[in-house]
N, CA, C and O atoms as a CHARMM CRD file, in Angstrom:
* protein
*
  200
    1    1 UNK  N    209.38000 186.62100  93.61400 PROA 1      0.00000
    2    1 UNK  CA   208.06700 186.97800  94.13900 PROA 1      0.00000
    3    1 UNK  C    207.89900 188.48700  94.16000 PROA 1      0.00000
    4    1 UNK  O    208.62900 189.14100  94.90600 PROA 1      0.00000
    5    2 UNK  N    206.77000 189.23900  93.21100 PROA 2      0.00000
    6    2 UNK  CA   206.89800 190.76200  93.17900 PROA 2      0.00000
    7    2 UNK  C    205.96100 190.89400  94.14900 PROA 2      0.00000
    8    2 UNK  O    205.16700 191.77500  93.82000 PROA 2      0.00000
    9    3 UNK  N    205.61000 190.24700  95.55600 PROA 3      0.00000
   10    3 UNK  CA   204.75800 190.51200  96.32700 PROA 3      0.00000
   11    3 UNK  C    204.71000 191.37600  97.61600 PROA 3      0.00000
   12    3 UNK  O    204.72800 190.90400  98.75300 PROA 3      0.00000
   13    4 UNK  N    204.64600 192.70900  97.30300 PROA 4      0.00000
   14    4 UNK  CA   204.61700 193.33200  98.65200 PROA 4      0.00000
   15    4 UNK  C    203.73700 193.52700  99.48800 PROA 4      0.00000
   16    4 UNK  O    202.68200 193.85000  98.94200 PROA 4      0.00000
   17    5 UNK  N    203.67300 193.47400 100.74200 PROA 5      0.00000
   18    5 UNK  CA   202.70900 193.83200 101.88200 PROA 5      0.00000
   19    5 UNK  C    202.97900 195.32500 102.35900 PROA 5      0.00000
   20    5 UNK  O    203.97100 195.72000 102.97100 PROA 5      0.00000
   21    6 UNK  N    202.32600 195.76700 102.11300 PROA 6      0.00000
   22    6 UNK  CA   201.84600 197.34700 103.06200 PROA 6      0.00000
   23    6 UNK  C    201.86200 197.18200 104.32500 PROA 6      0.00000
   24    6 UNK  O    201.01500 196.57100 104.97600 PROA 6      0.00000
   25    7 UNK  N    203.13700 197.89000 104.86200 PROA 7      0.00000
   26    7 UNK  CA   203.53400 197.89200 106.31300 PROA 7      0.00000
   27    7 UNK  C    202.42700 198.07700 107.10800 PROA 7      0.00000
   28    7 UNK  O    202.32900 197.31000 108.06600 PROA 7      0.00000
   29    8 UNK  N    201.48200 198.98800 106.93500 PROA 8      0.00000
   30    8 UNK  CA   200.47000 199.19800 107.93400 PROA 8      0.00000
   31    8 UNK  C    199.20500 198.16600 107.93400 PROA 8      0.00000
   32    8 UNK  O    198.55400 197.94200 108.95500 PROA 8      0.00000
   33    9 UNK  N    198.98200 197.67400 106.89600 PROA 9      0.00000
   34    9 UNK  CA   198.47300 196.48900 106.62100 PROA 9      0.00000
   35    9 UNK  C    198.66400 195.33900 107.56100 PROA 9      0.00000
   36    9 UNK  O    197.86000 194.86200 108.36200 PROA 9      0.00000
   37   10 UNK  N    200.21200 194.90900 107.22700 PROA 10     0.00000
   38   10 UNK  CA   200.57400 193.97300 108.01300 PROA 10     0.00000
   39   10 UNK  C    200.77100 194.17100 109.54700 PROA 10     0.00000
   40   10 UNK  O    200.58500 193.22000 110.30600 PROA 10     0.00000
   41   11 UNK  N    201.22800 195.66100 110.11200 PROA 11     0.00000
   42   11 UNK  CA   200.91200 195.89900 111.83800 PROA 11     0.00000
   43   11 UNK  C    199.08800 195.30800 112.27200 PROA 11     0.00000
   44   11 UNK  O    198.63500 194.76200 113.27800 PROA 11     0.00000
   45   12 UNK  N    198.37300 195.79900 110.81300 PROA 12     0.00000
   46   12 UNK  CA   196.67500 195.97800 111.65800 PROA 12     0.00000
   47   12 UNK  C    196.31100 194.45800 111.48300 PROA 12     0.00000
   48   12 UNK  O    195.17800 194.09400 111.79700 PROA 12     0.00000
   49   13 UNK  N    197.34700 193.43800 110.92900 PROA 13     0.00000
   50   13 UNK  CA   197.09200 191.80600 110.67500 PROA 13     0.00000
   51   13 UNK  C    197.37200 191.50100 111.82400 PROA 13     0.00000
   52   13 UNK  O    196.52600 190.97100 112.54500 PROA 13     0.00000
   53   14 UNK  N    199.14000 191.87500 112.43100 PROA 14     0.00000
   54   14 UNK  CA   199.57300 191.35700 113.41500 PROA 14     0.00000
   55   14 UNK  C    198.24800 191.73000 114.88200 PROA 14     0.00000
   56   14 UNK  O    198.05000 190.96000 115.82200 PROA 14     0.00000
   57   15 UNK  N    197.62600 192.90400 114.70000 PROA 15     0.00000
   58   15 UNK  CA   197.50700 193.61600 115.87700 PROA 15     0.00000
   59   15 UNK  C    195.91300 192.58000 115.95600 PROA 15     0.00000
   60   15 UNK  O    195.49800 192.21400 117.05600 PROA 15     0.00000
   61   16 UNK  N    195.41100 192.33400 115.07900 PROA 16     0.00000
   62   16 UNK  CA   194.36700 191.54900 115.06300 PROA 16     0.00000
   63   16 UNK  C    194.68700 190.16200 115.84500 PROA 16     0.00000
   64   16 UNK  O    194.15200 189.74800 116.87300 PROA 16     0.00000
   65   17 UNK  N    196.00200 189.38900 114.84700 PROA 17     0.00000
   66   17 UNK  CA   196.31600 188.34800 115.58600 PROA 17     0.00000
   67   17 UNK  C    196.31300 188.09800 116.57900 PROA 17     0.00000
   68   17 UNK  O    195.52600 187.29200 117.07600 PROA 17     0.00000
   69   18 UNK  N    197.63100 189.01600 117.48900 PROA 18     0.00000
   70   18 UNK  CA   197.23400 189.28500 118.57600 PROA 18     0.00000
   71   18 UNK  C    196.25500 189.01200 119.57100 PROA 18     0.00000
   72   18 UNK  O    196.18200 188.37400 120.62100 PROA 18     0.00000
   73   19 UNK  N    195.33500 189.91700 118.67100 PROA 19     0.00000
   74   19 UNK  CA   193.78400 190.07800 119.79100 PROA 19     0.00000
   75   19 UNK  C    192.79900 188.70400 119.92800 PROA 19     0.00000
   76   19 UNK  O    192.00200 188.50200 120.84400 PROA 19     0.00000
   77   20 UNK  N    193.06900 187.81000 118.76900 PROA 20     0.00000
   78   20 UNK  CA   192.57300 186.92700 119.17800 PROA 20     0.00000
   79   20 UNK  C    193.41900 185.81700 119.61900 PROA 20     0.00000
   80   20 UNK  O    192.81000 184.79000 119.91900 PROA 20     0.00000
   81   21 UNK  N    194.51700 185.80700 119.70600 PROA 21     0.00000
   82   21 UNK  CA   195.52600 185.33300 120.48000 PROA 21     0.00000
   83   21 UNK  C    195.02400 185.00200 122.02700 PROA 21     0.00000
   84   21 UNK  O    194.50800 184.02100 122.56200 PROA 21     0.00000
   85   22 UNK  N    195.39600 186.19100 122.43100 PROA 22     0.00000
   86   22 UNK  CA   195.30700 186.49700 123.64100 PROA 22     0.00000
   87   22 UNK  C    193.39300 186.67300 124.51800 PROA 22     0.00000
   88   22 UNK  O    193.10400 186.79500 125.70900 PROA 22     0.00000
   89   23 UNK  N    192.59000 186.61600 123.41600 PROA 23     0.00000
   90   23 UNK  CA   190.84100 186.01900 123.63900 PROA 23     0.00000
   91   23 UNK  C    191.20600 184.55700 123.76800 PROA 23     0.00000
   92   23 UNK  O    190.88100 183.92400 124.77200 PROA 23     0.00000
   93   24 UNK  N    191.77400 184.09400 122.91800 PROA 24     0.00000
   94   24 UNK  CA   191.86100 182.24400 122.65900 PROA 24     0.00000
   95   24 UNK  C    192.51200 182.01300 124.22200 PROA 24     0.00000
   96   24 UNK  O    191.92600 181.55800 125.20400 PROA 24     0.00000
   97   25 UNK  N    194.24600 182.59100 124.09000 PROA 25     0.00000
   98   25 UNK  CA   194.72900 181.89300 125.23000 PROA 25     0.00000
   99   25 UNK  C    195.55000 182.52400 126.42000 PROA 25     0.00000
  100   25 UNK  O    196.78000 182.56000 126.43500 PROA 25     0.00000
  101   26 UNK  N    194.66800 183.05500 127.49800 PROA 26     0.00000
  102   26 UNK  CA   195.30100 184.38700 128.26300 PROA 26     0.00000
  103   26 UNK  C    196.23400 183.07800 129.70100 PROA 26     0.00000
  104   26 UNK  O    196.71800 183.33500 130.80300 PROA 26     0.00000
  105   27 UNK  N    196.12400 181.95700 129.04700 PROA 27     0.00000
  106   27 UNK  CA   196.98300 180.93000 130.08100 PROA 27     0.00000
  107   27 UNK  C    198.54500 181.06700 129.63600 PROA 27     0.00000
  108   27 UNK  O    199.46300 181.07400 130.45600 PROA 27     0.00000
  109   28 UNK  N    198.74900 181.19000 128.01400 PROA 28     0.00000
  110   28 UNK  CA   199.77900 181.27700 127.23800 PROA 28     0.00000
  111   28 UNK  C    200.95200 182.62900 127.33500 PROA 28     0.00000
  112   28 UNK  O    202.07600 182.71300 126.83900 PROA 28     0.00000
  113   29 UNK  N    200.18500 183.60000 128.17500 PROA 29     0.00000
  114   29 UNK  CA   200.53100 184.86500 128.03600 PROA 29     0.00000
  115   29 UNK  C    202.36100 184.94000 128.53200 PROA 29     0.00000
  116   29 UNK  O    203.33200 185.26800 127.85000 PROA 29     0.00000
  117   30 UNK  N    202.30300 184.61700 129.56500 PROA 30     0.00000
  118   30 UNK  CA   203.89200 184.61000 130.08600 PROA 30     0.00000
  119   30 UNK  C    204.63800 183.66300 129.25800 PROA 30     0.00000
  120   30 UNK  O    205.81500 184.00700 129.15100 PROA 30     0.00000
  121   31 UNK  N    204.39800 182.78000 128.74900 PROA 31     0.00000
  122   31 UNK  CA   205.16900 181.78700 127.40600 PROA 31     0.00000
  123   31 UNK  C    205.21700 183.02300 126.39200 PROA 31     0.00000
  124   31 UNK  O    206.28300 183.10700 125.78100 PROA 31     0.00000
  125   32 UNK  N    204.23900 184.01700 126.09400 PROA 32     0.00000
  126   32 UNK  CA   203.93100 184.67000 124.93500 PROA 32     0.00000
  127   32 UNK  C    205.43100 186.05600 125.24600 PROA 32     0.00000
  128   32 UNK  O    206.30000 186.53300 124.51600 PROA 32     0.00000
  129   33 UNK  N    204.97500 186.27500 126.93900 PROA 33     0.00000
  130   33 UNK  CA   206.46000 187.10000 126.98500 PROA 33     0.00000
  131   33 UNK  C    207.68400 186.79000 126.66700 PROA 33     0.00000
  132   33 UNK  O    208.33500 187.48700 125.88900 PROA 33     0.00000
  133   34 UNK  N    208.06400 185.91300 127.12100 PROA 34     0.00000
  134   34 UNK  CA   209.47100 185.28500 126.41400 PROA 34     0.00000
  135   34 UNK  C    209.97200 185.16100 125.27300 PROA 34     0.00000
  136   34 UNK  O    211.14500 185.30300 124.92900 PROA 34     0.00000
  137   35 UNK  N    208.79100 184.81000 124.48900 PROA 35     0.00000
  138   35 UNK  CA   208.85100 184.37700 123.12900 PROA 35     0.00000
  139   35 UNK  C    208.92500 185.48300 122.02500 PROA 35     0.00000
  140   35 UNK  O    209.49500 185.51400 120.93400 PROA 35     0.00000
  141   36 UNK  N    208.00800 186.53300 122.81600 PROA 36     0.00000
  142   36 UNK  CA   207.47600 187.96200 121.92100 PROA 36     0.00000
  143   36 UNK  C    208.55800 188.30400 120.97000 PROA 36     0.00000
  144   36 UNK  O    208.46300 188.06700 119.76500 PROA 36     0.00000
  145   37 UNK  N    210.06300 189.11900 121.77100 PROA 37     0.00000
  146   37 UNK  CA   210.94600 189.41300 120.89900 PROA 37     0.00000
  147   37 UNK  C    211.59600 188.94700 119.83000 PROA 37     0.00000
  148   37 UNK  O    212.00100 189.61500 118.87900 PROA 37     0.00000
  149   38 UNK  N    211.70600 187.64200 120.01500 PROA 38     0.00000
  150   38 UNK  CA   212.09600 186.90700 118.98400 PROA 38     0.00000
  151   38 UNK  C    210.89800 186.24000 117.64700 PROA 38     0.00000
  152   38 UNK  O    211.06500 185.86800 116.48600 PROA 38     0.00000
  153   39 UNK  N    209.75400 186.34400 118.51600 PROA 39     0.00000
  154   39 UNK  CA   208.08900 186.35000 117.35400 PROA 39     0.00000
  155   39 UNK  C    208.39000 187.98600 116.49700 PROA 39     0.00000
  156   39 UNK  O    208.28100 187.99200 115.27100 PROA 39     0.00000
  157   40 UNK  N    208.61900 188.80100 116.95100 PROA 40     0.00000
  158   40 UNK  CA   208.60400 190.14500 116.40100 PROA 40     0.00000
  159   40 UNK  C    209.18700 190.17200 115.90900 PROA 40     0.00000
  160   40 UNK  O    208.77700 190.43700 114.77900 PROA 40     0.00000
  161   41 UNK  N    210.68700 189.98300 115.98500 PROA 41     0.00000
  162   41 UNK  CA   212.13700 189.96200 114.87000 PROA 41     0.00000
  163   41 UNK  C    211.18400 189.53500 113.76200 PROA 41     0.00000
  164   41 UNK  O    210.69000 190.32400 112.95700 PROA 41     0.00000
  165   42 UNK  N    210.97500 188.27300 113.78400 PROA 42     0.00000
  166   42 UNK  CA   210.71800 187.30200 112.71100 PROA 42     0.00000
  167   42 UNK  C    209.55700 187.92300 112.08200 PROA 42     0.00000
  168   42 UNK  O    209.63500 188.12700 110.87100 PROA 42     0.00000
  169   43 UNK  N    208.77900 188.16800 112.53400 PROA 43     0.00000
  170   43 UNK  CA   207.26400 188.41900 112.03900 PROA 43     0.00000
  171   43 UNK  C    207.59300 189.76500 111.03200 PROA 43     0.00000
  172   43 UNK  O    207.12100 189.83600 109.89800 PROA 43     0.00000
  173   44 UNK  N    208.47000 190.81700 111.61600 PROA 44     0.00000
  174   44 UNK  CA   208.85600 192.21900 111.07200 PROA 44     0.00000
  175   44 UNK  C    209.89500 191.84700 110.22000 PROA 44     0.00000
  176   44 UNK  O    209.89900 192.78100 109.41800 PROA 44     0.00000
  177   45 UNK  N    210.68500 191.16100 109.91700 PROA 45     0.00000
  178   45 UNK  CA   211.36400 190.46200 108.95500 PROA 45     0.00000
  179   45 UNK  C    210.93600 189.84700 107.75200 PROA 45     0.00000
  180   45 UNK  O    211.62200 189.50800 106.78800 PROA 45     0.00000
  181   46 UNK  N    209.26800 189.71000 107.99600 PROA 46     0.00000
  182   46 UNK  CA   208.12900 189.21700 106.93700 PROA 46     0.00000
  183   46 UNK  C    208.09100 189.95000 105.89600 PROA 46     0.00000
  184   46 UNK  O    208.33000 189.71800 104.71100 PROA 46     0.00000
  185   47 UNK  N    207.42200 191.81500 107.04200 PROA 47     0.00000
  186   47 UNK  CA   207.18900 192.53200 106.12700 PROA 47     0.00000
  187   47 UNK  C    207.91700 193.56900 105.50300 PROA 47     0.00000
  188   47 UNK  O    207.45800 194.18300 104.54000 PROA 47     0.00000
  189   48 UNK  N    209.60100 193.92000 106.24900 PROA 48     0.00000
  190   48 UNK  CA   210.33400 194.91600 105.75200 PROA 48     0.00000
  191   48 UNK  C    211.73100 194.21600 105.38900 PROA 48     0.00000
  192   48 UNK  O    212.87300 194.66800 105.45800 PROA 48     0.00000
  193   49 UNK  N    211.18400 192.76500 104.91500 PROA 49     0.00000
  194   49 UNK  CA   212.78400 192.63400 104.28500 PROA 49     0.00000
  195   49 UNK  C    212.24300 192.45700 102.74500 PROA 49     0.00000
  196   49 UNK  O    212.60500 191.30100 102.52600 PROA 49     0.00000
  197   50 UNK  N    211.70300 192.83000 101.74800 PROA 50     0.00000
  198   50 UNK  CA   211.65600 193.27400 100.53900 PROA 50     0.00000
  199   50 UNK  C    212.72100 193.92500  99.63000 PROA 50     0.00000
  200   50 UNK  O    212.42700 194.27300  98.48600 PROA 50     0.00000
């Protein structure tokens, strides 16, 4: 796959996600803390393991 994503690209995807994340489900939020670090590993593993 010669497919790269542009790091800043993919922060202003995540940062979007995010935002409607947290519009959709501000009940989810403390599940969302727990979970975050290990969502981030993974998610940043998307775009800088090329």
């Amino acid at each position: 796959m010669g497919f790269k994503l542009n790091p800043k690209k993919g922060y202003f995807i995540f940062i979007e996600f995010k935002k409607s994340f947290f519009k959709n489900s501000n009940k989810n939020y403390w599940r969302l803390i727990k979970t975050e670090s290990k969502f981030l590993k993974g998610f940043l593993g998307l775009f800088f393991s090329y």
